[in-house]
C-alpha positions as CSV (number, residue, x, y, z in Angstrom):
1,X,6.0,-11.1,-24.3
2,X,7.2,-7.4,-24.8
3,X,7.3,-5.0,-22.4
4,X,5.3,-1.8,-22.6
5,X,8.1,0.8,-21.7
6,X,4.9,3.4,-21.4
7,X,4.5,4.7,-17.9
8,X,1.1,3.9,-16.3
9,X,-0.6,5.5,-14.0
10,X,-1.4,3.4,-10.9
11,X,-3.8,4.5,-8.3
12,X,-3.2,3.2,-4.9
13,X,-5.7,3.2,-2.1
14,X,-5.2,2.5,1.3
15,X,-7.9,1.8,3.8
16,X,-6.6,1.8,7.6
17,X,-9.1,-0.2,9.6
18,X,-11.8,1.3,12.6
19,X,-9.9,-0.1,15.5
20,X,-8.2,1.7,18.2
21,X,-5.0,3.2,18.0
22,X,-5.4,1.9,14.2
23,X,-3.5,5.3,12.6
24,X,-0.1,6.0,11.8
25,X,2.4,9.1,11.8
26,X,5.1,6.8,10.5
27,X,6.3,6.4,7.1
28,X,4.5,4.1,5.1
29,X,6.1,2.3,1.6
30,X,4.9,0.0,-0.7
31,X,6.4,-1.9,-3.5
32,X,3.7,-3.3,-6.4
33,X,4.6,-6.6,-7.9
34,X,3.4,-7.8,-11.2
35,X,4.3,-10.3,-14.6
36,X,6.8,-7.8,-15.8
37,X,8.1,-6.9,-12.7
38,X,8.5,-4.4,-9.4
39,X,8.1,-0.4,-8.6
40,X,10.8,-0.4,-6.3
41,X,10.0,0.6,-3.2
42,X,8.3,3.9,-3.0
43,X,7.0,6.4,-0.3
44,X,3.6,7.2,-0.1
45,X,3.1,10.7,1.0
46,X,1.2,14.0,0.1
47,X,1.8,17.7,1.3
48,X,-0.5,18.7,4.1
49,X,-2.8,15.7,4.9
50,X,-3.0,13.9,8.1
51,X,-2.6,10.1,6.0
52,X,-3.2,6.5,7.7
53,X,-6.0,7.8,10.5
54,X,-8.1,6.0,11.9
55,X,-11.1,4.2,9.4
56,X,-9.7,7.0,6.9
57,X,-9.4,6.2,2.8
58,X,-6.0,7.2,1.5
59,X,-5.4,7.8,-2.3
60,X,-2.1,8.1,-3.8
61,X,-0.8,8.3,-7.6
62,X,1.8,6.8,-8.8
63,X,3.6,7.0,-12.1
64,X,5.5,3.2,-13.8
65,X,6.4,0.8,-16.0
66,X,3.1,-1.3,-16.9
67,X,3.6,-3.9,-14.3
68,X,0.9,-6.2,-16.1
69,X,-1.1,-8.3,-13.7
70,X,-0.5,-7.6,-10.2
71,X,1.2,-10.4,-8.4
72,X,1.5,-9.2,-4.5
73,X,2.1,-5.6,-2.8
74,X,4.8,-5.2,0.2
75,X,3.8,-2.3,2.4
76,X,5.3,-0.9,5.6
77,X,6.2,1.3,7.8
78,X,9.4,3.1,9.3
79,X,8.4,2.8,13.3
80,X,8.8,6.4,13.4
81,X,7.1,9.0,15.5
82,X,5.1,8.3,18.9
83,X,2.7,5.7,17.5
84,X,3.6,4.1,14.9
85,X,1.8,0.9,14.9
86,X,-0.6,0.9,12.4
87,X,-3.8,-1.5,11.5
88,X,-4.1,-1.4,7.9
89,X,-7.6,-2.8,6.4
90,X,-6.7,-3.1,2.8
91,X,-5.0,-1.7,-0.4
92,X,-6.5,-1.6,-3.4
93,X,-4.2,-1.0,-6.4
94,X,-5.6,0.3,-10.0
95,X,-4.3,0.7,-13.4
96,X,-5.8,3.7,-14.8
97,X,-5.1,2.5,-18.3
98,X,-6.7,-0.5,-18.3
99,X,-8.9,-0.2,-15.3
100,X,-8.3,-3.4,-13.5
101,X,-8.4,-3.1,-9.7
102,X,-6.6,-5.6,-7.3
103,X,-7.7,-5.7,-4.1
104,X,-5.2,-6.7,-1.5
105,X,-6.8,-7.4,2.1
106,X,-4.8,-7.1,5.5
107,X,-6.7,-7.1,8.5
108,X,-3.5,-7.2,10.8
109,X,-1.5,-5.0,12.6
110,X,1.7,-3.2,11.7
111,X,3.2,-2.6,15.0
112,X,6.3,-3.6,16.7
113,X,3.8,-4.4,20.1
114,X,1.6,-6.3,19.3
115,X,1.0,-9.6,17.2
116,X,3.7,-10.8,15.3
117,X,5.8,-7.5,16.1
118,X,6.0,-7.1,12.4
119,X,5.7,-3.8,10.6
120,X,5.3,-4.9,6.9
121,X,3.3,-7.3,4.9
122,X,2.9,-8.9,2.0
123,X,-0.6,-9.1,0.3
124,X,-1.6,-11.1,-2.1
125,X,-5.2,-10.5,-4.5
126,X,-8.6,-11.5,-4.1
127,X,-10.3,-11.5,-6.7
């Protein structure tokens, strides 16, 4: 099956869960998998806005190769700044020119103290 070399649009939403200490100042990446492929790893940042709080909904826009169907997202974190263990609720991943949503639940922490000490995951679809 060929490629299509147009860039897509991909929204990505990230929901941090309504626990304690849940939010993040650290760097957060994620890297998209799909049939054709991987985004590389890519930050996700915006000027000005306090991101990954506490029961907040983060959106962030992101310009690639059509990835076709979503496989599995990697998303972590730097273990920068005071705090930087993180519970992250969910991500939800859409291709604006097809519509299709994946959703891609967590539930876990992201933090070097507690749990598995680990400070990425990999999520896979539920559809």
């Amino acid at each position: 099956k060929s490629r299509n070399l147009v860039p897509v649009k991909y929204e990505v939403i990230v929901v941090t869960g309504d626990e304690k200490g849940a939010g993040t100042d650290a760097n957060v990446f994620i890297t998209i998998y799909g049939s054709n492929g991987d985004s590389g790893k890519r930050a996700l940042k915006q000027k000005f806005r306090n991101l990954f709080e506490r029961g907040q909904t983060d959106r962030f826009m992101l310009e690639m190769l059509d990835l076709g169907e979503l496989q599995k997202v990697k998303i972590e974190h730097d273990n920068s700044s005071l705090s930087p263990g993180w519970f992250l609720e969910r991500v939800e991943v859409t291709n604006t020119a097809t519509g299709v949503t994946g959703v891609f639940p967590c539930g876990k922490w992201l933090d070097r103290k507690r749990a598995d000490g680990e400070t990425w995951r990999e999520l896979y679809p539920k559809f």
